[in-house]
C-alpha positions as CSV (number, residue, x, y, z in Angstrom):
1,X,-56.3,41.3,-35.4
2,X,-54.4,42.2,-38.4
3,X,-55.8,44.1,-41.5
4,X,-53.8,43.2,-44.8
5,X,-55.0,45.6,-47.5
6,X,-54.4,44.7,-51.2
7,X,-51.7,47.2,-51.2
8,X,-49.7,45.2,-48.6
9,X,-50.5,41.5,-50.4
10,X,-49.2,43.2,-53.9
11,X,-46.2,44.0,-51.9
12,X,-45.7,40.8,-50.4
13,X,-46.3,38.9,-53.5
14,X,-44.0,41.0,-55.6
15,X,-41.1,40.0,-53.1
16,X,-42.2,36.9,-53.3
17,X,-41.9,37.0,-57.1
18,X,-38.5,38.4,-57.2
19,X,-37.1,35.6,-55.0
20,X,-38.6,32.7,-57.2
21,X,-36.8,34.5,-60.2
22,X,-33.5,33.7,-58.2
23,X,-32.1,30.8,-59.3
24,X,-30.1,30.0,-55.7
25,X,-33.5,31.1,-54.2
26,X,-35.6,29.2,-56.5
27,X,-35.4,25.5,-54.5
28,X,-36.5,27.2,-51.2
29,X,-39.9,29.3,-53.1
30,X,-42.0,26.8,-51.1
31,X,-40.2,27.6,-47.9
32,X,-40.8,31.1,-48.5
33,X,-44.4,30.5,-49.0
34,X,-44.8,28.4,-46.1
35,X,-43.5,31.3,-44.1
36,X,-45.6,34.0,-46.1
37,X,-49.3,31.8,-46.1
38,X,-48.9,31.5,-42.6
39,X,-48.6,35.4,-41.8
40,X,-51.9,35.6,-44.5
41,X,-53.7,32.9,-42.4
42,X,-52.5,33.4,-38.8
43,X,-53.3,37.2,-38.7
44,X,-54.7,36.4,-35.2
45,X,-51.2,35.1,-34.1
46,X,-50.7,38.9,-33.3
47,X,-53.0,38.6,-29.9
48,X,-50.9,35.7,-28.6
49,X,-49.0,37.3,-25.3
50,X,-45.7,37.6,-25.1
51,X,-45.2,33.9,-23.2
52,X,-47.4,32.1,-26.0
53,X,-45.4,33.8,-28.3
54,X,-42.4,32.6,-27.4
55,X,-43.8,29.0,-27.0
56,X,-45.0,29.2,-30.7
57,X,-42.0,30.2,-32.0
58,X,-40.0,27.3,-30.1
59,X,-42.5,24.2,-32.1
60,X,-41.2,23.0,-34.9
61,X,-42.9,23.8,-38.6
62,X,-45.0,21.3,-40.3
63,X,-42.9,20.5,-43.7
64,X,-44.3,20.2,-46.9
65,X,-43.7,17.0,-48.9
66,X,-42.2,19.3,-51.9
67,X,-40.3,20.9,-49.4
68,X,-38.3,17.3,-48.2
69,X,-37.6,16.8,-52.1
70,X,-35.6,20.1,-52.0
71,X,-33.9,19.5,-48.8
72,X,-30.6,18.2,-50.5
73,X,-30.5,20.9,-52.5
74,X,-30.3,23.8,-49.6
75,X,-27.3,25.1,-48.6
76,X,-26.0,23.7,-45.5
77,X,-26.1,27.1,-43.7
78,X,-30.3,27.9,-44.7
79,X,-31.2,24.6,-43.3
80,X,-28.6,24.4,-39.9
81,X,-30.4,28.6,-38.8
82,X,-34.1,27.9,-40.0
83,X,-34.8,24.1,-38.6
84,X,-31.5,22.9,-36.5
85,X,-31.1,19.5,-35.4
86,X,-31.8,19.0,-31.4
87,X,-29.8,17.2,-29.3
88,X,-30.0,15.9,-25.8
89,X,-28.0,17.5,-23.4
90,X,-24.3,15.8,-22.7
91,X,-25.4,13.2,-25.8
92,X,-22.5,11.7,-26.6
93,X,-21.8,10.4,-30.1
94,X,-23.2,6.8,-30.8
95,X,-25.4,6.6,-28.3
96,X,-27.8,5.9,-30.7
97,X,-26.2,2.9,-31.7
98,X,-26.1,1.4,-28.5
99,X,-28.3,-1.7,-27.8
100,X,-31.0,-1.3,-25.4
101,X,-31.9,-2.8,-22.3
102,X,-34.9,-4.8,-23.1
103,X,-32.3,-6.0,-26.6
104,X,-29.9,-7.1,-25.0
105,X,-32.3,-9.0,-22.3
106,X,-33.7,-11.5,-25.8
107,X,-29.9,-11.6,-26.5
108,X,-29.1,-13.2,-23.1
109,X,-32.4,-15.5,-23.3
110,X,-31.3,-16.9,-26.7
111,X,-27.9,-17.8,-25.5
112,X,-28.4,-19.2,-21.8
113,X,-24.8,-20.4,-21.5
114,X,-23.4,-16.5,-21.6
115,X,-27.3,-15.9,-18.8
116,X,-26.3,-18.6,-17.0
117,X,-22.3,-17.0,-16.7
118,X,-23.6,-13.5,-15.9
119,X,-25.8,-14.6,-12.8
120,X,-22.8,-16.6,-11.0
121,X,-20.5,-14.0,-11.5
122,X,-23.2,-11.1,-10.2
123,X,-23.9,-13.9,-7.0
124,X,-20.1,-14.0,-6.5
125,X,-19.7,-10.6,-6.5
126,X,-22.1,-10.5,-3.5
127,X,-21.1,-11.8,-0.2
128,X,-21.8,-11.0,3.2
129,X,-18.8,-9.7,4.9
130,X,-19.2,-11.6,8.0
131,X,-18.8,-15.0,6.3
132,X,-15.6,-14.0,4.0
133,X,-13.5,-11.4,3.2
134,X,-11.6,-10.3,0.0
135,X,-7.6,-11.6,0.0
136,X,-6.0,-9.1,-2.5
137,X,-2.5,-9.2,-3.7
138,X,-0.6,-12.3,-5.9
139,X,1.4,-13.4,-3.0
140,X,-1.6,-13.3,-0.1
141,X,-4.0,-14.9,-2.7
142,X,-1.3,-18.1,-3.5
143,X,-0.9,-18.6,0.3
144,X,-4.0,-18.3,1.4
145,X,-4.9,-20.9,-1.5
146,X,-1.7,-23.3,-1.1
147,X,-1.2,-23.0,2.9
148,X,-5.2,-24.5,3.4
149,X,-6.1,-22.2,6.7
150,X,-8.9,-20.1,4.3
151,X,-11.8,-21.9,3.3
152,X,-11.5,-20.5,-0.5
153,X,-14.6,-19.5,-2.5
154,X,-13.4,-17.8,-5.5
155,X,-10.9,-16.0,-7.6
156,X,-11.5,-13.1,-9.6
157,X,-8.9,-12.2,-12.0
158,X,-8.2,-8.9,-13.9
159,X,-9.6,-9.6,-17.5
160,X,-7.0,-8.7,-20.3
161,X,-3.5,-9.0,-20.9
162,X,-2.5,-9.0,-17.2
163,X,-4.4,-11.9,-16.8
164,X,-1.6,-14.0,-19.0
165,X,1.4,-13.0,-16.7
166,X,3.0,-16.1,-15.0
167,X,2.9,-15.1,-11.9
168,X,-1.2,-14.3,-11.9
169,X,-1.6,-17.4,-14.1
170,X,0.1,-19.6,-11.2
171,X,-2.8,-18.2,-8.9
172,X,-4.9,-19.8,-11.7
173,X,-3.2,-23.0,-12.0
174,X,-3.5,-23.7,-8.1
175,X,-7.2,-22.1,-7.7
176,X,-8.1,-24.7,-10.6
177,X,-6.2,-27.5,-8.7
178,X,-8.5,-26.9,-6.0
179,X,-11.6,-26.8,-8.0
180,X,-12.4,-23.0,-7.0
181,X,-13.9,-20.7,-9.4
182,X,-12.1,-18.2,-11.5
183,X,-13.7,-15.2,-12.9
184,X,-12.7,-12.8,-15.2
185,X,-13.8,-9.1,-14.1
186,X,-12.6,-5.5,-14.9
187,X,-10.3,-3.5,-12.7
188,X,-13.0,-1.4,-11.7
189,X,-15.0,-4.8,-9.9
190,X,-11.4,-5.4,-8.8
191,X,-11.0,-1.6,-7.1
192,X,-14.2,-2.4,-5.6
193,X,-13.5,-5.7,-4.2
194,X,-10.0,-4.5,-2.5
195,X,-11.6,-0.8,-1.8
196,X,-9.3,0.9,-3.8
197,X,-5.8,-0.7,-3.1
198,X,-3.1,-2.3,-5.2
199,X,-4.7,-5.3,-5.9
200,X,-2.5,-6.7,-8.6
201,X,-5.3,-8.1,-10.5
202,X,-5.8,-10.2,-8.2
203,X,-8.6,-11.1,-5.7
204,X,-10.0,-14.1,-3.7
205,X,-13.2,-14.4,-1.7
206,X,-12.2,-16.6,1.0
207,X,-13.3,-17.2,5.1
208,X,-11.4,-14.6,7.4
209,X,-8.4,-15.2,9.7
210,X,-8.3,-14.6,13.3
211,X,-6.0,-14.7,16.1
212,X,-5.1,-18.4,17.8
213,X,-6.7,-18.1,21.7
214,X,-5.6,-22.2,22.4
215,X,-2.0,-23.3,22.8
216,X,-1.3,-26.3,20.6
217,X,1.3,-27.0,23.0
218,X,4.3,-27.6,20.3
219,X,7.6,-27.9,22.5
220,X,10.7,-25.6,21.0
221,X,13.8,-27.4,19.8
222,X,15.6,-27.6,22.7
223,X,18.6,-27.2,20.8
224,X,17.9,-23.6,20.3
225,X,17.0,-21.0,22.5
226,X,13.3,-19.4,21.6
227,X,12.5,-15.9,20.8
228,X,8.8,-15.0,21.3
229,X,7.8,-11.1,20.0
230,X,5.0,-9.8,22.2
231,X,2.9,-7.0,20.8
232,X,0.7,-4.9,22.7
233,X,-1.7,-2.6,21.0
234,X,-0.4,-2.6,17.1
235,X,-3.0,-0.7,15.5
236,X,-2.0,0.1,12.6
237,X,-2.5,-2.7,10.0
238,X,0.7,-1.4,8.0
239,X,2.7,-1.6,10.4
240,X,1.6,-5.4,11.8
241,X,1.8,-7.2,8.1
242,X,5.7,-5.6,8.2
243,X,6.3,-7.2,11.5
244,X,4.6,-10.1,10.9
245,X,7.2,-10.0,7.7
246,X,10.1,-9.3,9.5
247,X,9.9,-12.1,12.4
248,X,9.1,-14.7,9.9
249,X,12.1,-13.7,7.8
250,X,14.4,-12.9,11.2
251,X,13.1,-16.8,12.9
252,X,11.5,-15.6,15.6
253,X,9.5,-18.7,17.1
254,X,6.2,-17.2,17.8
255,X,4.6,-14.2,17.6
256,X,2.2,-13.2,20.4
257,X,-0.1,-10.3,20.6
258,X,-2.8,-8.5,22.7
259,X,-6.5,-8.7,21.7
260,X,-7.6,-5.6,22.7
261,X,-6.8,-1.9,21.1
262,X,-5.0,-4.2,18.6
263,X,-6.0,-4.5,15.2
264,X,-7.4,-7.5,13.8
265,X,-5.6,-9.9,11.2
266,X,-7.6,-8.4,8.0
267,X,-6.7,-8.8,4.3
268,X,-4.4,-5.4,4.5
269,X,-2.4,-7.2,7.1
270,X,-2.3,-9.8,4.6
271,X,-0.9,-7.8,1.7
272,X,1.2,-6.0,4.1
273,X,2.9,-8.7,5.3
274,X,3.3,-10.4,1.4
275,X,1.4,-12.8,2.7
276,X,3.2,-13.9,5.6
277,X,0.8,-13.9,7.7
278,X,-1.4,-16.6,5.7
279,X,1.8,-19.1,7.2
280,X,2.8,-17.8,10.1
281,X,0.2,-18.3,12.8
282,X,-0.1,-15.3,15.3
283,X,-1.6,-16.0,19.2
284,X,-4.2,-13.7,20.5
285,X,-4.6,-13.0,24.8
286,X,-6.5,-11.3,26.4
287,X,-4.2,-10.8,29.4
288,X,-0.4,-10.6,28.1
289,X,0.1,-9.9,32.0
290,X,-0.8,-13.5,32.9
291,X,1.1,-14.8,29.9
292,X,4.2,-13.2,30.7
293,X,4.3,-13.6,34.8
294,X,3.5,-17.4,33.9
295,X,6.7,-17.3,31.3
296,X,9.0,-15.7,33.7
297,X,8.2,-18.3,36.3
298,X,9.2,-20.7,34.3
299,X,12.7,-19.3,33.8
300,X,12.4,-16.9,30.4
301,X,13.6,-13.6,30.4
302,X,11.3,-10.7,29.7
303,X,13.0,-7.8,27.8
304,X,11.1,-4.7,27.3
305,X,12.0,-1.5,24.6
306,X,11.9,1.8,25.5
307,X,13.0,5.0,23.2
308,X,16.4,6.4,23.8
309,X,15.2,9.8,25.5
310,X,13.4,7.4,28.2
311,X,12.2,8.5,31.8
312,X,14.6,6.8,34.2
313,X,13.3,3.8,36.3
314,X,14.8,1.0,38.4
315,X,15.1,-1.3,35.7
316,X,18.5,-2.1,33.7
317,X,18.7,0.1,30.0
318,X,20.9,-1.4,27.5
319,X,22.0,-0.7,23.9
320,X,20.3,-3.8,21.5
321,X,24.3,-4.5,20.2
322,X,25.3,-5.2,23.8
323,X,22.4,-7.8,24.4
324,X,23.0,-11.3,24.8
325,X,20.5,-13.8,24.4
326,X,21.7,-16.7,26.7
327,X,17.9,-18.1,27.5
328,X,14.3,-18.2,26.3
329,X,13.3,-14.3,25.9
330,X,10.3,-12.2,25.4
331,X,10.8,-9.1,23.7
332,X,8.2,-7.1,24.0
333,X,7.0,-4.2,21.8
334,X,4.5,-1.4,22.5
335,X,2.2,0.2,20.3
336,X,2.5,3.3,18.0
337,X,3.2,6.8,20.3
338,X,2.5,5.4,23.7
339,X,5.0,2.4,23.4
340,X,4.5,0.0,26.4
341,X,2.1,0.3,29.1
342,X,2.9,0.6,32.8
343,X,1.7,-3.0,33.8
344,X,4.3,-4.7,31.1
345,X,7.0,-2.7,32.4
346,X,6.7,-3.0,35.5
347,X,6.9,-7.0,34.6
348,X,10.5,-6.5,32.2
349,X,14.1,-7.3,33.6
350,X,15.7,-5.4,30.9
351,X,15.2,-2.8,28.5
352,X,16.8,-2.5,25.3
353,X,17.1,0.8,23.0
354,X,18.5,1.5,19.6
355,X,21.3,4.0,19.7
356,X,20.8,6.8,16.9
357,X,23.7,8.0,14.5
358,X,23.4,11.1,14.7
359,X,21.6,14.3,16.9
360,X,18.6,14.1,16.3
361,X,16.1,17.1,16.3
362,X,12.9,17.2,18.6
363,X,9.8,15.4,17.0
364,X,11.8,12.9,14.6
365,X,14.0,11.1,17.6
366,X,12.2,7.9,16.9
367,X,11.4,5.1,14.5
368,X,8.9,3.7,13.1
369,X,7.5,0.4,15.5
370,X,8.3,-1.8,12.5
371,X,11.6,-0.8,12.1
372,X,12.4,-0.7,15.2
373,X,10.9,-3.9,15.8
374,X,13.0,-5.3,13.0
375,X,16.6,-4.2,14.2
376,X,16.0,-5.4,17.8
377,X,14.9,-9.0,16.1
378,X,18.1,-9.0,14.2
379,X,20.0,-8.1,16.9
380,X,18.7,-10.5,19.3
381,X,18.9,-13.1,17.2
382,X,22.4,-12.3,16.0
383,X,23.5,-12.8,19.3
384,X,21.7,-15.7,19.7
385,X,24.0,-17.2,16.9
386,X,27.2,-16.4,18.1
387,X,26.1,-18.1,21.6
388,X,25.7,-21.4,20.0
């Protein structure tokens, strides 16, 4: 314990003295006095170990009532080093101000109407994917609401000033027709709904497409000769909404495609295609072999596509210019890298290629299946035209 003698208290009260004389020291005498009482009567604070020391040092002082009458009158910098304001860590500013949970909860129970808006948009926002999907996009969302074959459920629409552009206030306008729901969310419910992609402040909860399995059995004009595009193993959904795009715009009469390895008709398709493929209905098999050899019976020609660097075989290659198209046709067009498989060729009477403009270096002496798929259509049908 400490040992203050009267030498050391004359001392301490003479400095004491001095700074009360001062008149910029004279508003904090009682802070020096707090600090100078508590080394007289906490002489025993000089046992405390280093750890309690520290701990001691770290509470806050007790703060005289004559003390807070003075506080205006400190400088700034005296009371910022000797009793700073904590914070929180990453507080930001307001924080403060913000209205708490259990506020805002007698907020929502004395206006019901706003309660009662708040739990059907948090139970539309829920859904089980295997009963619906999200439609995103303006285009996919209009079609799929105006063209009937989606069982609609709701609309959510961007809230703010994209939500007063015509083209998103048509969706509107026909989801109202129908008496579907429309709810104003933020983009980030919207980036949530559509996983990320362009969305266009649009979105609509609706039942899932799939691929037709039953022939409805509608006869082609017979004043024209059919085209039907046969797909086997599209996987990429990309590339499937562009050639679902391009037959529709080209005429082709129906689109066919195989089941298997093949991806399925989801919302990206959708958006891919602009929303083509919420009108144009797309046939499913699950044997394209039985299809075609029953087609080729029947008199239709089948008409494969190979690159322009293809292995040589027994069957006919021609350039897609120097096609005609005299009679009902199958063109048929493989997958992404692998192209057609073995049991399809085999089944083809002709093959058609795409001549290329120019030499073309190793590795980029193809195009892309929707490209490609889209000159051969227009081709085709071009000659279809001038056959008439």
């Amino acid at each position: 314990m400490w040992i203050f003698s009267s030498t050391h208290l004359h001392k301490l009260l003479f400095v004491w003295t001095r700074t009360m004389q001062s008149p910029a020291s004279k508003s904090i005498s009682q802070f020096a006095s707090y600090h100078g009482s508590a080394a007289v009567l906490c002489p025993k604070d000089s046992a405390i170990n280093p750890v309690e020391r520290r701990r001691h040092n770290r509470q806050k002082p007790v703060v005289s009532a004559r003390w807070q009458e003075h506080e205006g009158s400190l400088p700034s910098k005296v009371w910022k080093t000797e009793i700073p304001v904590l914070h929180k860590k990453n507080q930001r500013k307001g924080d403060d101000q913000r209205v708490s949970s259990e506020l805002r909860k007698l907020c929502l129970e004395d206006f019901p109407a706003e309660r009662e808006r708040l739990e059907r948009q948090k139970s539309a926002l829920s859904f089980k994917a295997e009963d619906c999907e999200i439609v995103f996009g303006i285009a996919p969302c209009l079609l799929a609401l105006t063209q009937g074959r989606r069982k609609a459920h709701n609309l959510f629409v961007k809230d703010g000033e994209a939500s007063q552009r015509a083209s998103v206030l048509k969706v509107c306008e026909e989801a109202r027709r129908r008496g579907i729901q429309v709810h104003r969310v933020s983009k980030k419910d919207l980036d949530k709904m559509s996983s990320g992609r362009v969305h266009q402040g649009v979105c609509l909860r609706a039942s899932p497409l799939s691929y037709l399995t039953v022939d409805r059995g509608i006869a082609p004009n017979k004043k024209d000769t059919p085209l039907w595009l046969v797909l086997e193993r599209i996987q990429d959904p990309m590339n499937l909404g562009a050639i679902l795009r391009s037959a529709y715009f080209l005429g082709v009469d129906r689109v066919a495609s195989s089941l298997r390895h093949s991806c399925p008709l989801s919302s990206v398709v959708s958006k891919a295609s602009s929303g083509t493929m919420e009108v144009m209905e797309v046939y499913g098999y699950e044997n394209l072999e039985d299809m075609l050899t029953l087609k080729a019976a029947k008199g239709w020609q089948v008409v494969g596509t190979v690159g322009a660097a293809a292995v040589e075989n027994e069957i006919p290659v021609a350039e897609c210019s120097d096609f005609q198209m005299t009679k009902p046709t199958l063109l048929l067009i493989g997958g992404e890298g692998e192209g057609l498989s073995r049991e399809l060729l085999s089944l083809c009477q002709t093959l058609l290629t795409i001549p290329a403009g120019r030499q073309l270096i190793p590795s980029i002496e193809s195009l892309n299946v929707s490209v490609a798929t889209g000159i051969l259509l227009h081709s085709l049908l071009s000659s279809r035209r001038s056959t008439r």
